[in-house]
Structures are given as structure tokens and as C-alpha cells.
N, C-alpha and C positions, 0 to 999 in steps of 0.2 A: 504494500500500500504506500501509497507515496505520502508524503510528509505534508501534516494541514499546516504547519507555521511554519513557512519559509522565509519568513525578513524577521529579527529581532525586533523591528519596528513594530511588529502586526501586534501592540498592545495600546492600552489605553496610559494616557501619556502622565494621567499621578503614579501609574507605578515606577517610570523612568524619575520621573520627580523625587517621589520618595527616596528612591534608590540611592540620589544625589544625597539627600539629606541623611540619610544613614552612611554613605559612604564619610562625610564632611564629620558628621555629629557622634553616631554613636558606630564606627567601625565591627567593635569587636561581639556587638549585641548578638544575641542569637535568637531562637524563635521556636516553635513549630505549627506547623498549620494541619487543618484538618477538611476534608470535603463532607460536602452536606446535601443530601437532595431531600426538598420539604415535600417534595409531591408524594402525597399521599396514595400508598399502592404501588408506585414505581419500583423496580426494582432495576439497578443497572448491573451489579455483577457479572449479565452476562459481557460487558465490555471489555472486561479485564485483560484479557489480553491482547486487544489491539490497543487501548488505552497508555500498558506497557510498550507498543510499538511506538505508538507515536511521541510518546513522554524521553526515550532513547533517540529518537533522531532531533529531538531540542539540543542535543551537543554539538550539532555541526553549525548550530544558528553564530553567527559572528556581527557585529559591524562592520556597514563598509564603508570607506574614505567617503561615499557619497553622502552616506547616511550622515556618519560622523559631521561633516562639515554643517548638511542640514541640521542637526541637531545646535552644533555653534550658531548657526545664524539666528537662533528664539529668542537670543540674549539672554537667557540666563544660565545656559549649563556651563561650568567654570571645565578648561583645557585639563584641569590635572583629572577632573570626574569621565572626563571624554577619552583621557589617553587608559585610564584603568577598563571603562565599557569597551573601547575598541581589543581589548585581549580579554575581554571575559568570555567567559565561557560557561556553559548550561552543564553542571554535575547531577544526570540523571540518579546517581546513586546515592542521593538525600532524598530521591521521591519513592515511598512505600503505595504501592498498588493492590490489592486485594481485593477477591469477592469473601462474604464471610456466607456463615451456613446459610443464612439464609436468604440469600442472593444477593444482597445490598452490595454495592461498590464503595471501597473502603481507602482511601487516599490519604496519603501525610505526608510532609514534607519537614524537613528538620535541619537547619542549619544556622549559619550565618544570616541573617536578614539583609546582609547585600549580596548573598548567592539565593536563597530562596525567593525573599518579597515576589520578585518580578514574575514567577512562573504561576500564581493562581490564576491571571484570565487567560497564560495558554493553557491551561488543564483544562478550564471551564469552555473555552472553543473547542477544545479535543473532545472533550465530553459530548455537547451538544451537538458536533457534527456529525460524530462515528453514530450516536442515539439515531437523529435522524437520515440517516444513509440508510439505517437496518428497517427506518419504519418504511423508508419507499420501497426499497427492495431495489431502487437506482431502474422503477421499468423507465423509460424514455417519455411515452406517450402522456403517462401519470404525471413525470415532472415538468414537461412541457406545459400541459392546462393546467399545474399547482403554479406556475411559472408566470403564466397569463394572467392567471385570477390573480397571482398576487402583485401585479402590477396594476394590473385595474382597482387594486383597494388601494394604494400605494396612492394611485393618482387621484384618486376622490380625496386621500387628507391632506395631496397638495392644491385641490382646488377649493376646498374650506379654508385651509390657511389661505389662498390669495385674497383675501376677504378681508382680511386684518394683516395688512402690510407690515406693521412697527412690532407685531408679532414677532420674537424671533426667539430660534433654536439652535443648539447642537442636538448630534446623532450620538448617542451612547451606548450602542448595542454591541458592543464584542462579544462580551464577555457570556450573553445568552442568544447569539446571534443562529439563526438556521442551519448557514454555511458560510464560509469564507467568498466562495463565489456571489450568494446572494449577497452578502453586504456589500460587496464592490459593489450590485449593478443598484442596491437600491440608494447606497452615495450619488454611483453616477448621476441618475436619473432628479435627486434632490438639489447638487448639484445645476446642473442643469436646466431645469424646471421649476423648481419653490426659492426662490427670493426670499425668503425668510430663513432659512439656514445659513447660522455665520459660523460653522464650523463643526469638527467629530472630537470625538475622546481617541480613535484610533490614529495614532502616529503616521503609520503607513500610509493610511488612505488618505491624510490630510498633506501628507508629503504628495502625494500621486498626483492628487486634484488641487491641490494649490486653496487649500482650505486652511484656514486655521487652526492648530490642535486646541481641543479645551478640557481643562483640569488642571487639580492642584494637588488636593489630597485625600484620602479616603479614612476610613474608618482605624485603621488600625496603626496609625500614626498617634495619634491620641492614645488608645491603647496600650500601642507599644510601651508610653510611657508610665503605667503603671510598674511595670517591670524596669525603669531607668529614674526612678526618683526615689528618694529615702521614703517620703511618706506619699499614700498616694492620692490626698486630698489636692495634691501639689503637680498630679497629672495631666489633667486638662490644659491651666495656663503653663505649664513649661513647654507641654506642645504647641501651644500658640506663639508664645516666646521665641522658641526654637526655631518654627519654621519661621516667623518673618525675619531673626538675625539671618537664615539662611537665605531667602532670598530675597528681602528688603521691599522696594515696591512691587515686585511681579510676584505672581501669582498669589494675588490675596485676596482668595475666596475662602474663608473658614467654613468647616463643616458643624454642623451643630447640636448632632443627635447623640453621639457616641454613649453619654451619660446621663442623656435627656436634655431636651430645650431648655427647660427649668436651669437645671445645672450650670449648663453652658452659659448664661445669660448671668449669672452669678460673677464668670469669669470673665467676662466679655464687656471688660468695664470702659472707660472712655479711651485709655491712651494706647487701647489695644483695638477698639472697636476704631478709632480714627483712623488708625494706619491700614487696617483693612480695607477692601475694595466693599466686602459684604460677604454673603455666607450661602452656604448651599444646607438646602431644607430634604430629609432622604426619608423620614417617618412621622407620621399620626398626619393630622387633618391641615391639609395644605393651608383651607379660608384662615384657620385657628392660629397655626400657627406665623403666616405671616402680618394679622391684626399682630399679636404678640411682638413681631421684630421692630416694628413700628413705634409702637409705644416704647420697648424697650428702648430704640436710638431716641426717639423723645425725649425719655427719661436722665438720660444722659447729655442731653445738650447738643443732639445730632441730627441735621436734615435727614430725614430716612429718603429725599430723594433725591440726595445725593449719594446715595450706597443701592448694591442691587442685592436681589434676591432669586438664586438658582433654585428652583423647583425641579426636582429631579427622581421622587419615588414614584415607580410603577405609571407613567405617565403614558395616555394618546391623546390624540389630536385634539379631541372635544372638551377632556378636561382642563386642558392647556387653554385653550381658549376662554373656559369658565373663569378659569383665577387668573389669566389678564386681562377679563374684563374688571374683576373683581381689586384690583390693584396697581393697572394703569393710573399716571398720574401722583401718585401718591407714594412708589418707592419703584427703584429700578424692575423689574423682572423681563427674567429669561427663560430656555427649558431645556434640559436635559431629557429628550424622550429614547428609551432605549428597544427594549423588548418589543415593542408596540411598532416599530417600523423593521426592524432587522428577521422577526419571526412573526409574523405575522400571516401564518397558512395555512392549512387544513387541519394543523395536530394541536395540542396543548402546548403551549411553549413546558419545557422544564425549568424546575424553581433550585436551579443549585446555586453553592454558594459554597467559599473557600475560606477559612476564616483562621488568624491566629485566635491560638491559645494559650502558647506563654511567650513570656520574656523572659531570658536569661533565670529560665526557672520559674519565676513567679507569674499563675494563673493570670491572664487578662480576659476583660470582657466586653459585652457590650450590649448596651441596655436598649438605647433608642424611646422615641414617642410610640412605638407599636408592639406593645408585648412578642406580637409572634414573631418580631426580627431578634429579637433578644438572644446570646450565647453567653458561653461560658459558663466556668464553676459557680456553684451555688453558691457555695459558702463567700468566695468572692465576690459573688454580686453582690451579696445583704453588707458586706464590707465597702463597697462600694455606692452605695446606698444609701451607707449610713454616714458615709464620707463627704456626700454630695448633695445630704440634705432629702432625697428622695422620700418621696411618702411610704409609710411601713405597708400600706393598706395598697400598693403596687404590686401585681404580682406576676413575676417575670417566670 
């Protein structure tokens, strides 16, 4: 079988990000991550062994001088982070593959968090492509009319969106994307056709089409630092901290959920919230929570519209449109829509997810505005919890 990731680029560009900042910050941190599939009933075990196929040919992945230099020209990756990526190299032998008894697909990854971070959304494209390879069975005729139709729904949400011009998106679907080949044609075609897209989370394709990459950081940067601070009430703002000494004015989108909006807002006080651009919203009730960031920059003595706000959990077209009509005017917003364009076909998209679980030994978690994205140790959650203020009467 031939290999689904063939450019190191073909990822979403906070894991390159992060990468920087662990390379720069915390070198010698380490990690291990765990795979999850929430759909209920599914069983992937039988993948296991091509899953092992394709996870073994991530070692020949390199950068190349072309890439490299794209990468220099974003402005903010520093030559020494670029001269270490251009010899790194993919150690299939940190990543554990298993089916267990009872058919589930059983995946971990354990190392250095500047060798592993970067490899959970090619696992999660390997995952989701080999899945649906085996549901079509690859007849021709089948994926031709799945191929049709899904372009004709494709272009109905680009001809909603041309309805609302100042509307505008990135495509963030890799990481649960159909196939490698669909997302290319459904770039193209947004690309091309919807005026409203000012860019992808995918490196690759934003390098290809002369789009803009977008992201910053994800979940497990905040986390991470549970496991890199003496206490860990001291988690959240050293991650905040951290990443803007690392990259100063670019990339400052904070994320918000990791230990609940509550939480976050606690930390996210004026001279931190100033130098931010705004923040990315990933869990609970979009209206709710963005009345919330509002008042919160209020509260501190801050135009909310001069700061934006990235909507980006489980998004399509029409809710998109809901909450920018609902927040037009009154504070920046944008969309990160992912699943909802890249898989979007006859099947169930799959609900996986890759997620750390410690740091340098010590359990990390992560809570969120929606009980059901919640991980990690228990007894660390309720430590966590109780760290950050959390109501008892929450139950993760």
C-alpha cells in the first residue's frame, strides 16, 4: 500500500508551532499519548495492521529545502528550529499499535514531545483513510456518485456562504478528513469558488494553493504544563506566558477550554489578554460563550472589537452563519469549520481523537465547556478542579 503522508507538511500547522515551542522551551519534556474512538459501536482493531504499515513508512517523511524555506518565509519559525526539522526524522518505534480482545484499536505513542507531538493528526488521517477505503471497498462507480454528490453538497455551502461576504473561514479538517485526495479537491474547489475562505490549518495544502496556514495552539500545550510547573494552579498562565515570550506578536490566538472558560478567564487578565490577538472557543454553547468573552474584555478595560473570536467546535455552514449573525459588529469573529467540509459523504464521519496523558510522568488533563470532550485521570481532574476553582457539582 502506498504511503497516505507523503510531505511532513501534510499536518495542521499548531503542531509545527508547538513543536517550535517545545523545541525552544521545554527540550527535554517527555509525554505519552493515547488514541480514542468515541463512536459508539465502532470497532477499528481490524486496522491494525495496515495502521502499522502506514505509521512505519512516517520514517522516510523529511523536509525539503523547498519546504524549509516556505516554512522561513511565515516569519516566525527561528533558522536554529528549521535547521533541527530539516534532519528530523519520524521514530516509528515510540508508536504502540494494537487490536485488544475485543476488537478496539489501541494506539500510544511515548517519547520526547519534540519526536512524538507532531505524529497524532498523521495517525488520525491514517486512521480515517484506511476506515474508509475498507467501507467503499474502492468499487469505482460507488466512488464516483459518492464523489459527485459530495460536491454538489460542497457547493450548496459555498453558495449560502456567498450570501454573507464578510463571513469568513479557515478549513480545518485533516485530522478527520475522508481522504487525503478528497481534501485536496475540496481546498481546490473553496479555493477557487467561496471568497470567504482566508485560509487551512493544513501546511501543505496552504503551501500548494497559496493560502494562508491558520493556527496556533491546541489543547495540550496548556496541559503539557501541568507536568512543567511546580504547582499546577500555575498551569494555564505559564502556558500563556510561555507561548507569547515565544512568539511575541504572531500567533496570538489563545485557546480557552482546556480547564474550562471559567478558568481560563480567571487567567486571562489585562496584560495578557492585551497582547493577544483573541482566542479560539473549541467546547459548550458557542451564543454563551462568546456573550461571556465580551463582557469578560469589558470587564477589563478592552474593546472586544478590537480582538477576535475563532469558533471552531464541530462547526457547518449554517451554524456558522447563526453566530455571525449573532456577533457581527460587536467583536471580531471567524470559523474554523473542519469535519463538516472534508467528510462530509454517505458514512458517519469517525469521532477519534489522540490525546496526551502525561508529562514527564505526571497525569495531564483536560476538562473543556462539554463534559463529553473531557480526558484524563480522575483523581487529577478533581485536583484540577479544585485548582481552578471548578464547581464540585461538574461532573467530568
Amino acid at each position: 500500500m502506498d504511503p497516505i503522508i507523503t510531505s511532513i507538511l501534510d499536518v495542521d500547522l499548531y503542531k509545527i508551532s508547538m513543536l517550535q515551542a517545545y523545541f525552544h522551551q521545554y527540550p527535554s519534556a517527555k509525554g505519552r499519548w493515547v488514541f480514542k474512538c468515541r463512536n459508539e459501536g465502532v470497532k477499528l482493531g481490524f486496522l491494525c495492521k495496515d495502521v502499522k504499515d502506514q505509521v512505519r513508512k512516517l520514517k522516510n517523511l523529511e523536509l525539503s529545502k523547498e519546504e524549509k524555506v516556505y516554512l522561513k518565509s511565515l516569519g516566525y519559525f527561528k533558522d536554529d528550529f528549521l535547521n533541527w526539522f530539516e534532519e528530523f526524522r519520524v521514530r516509528p518505534s515510540l508508536v504502540s499499535i494494537t487490536e485488544n480482545q475485543s476488537g478496539q484499536l489501541e494506539i500510544e505513542a511515548e517519547g520526547l514531545l519534540i519526536e512524538v507531538n507532531i505524529l497524532e493528526v498523521y495517525i488520525l488521517a491514517i486512521v480515517n483513510e484506511l476506515y474508509f477505503r475498507h467501507k467503499n471497498l474502492q468499487d469505482d462507480f460507488y466512488l464516483n456518485k459518492m464523489e459527485c454528490d459530495g460536491m454538489k453538497t460542497l457547493r450548496s455551502k459555498i453558495d449560502k456562504l456567498s450570501c454573507y461576504p464578510n463571513l469568513k473561514f479557515a478549513e480545518f479538517g485533516t485530522r478527520r478528513r475522508y481522504s487525503k485526495e478528497w481534501q485536496d479537491k475540496v481546498i481546490k474547489t473553496l479555493v477557487d469558488e467561496c471568497p470567504n475562505i482566508i485560509g487551512t490549518s493544513n501546511v501543505y495544502y496552504a503551501k500548494k494553493y497559496g493560502i494562508k496556514p491558520i493556527g496556533t495552539v491546541a489543547h495540550e500545550w496548556t496541559m503539557s504544563h501541568l507536568g512543567l510547573v511546580d504547582k499546577i494552579e500555575q498551569a494555564q498562565s505559564r502556558a500563556l506566558y510561555v507561548w507569547q515570550q515565544e512568539y511575541d506578536q504572531a500567533l496570538g490566538i489563545a485557546l480557552t477550554d482546556t480547564f474550562t472558560s471559567k478558568a481560563f478567564f480567571k487567567d486571562f487578565k489585562f496584560p495578557v489578554a492585551r497582547a493577544y490577538d483573541g482566542v479560539r472557543q473549541d467546547s459548550g454553547d458557542p451564543i454563551v460563550f462568546g456573550e461571556d468573552m465580551i463582557s469578560h474584555y469589558k470587564s477589563i478595560g478592552i474593546d472586544p472589537r478590537r480582538k477576535s473570536i475563532i469558533f471552531s467546535d464541530g462547526l457547518n455552514v449554517n451554524l456558522s452563519i447563526e453566530i455571525w449573525k449573532h456577533f457581527v459588529g460587536r467583536v471580531g469573529v471567524s470559523f474554523g469549520i473542519g469535519t463538516n467540509l472534508t467528510n462530509d459523504l454517505y458514512f458517519e464521519p469517525l469521532n477519534i481523537v489522540m490525546k496526551l496523558m502525561n508529562c514527564n510522568g505526571v497525569p495531564v488533563v483536560k476538562l473543556s465547556d462539554n463534559p463529553g470532550k473531557a480526558m484524563g485521570d480522575k483523581l487529577m481532574i478533581e485536583k484540577v478542579k479544585r485548582a481552578y476553582g471548578v464547581n464540585d457539582d461538574i461532573v467530568f
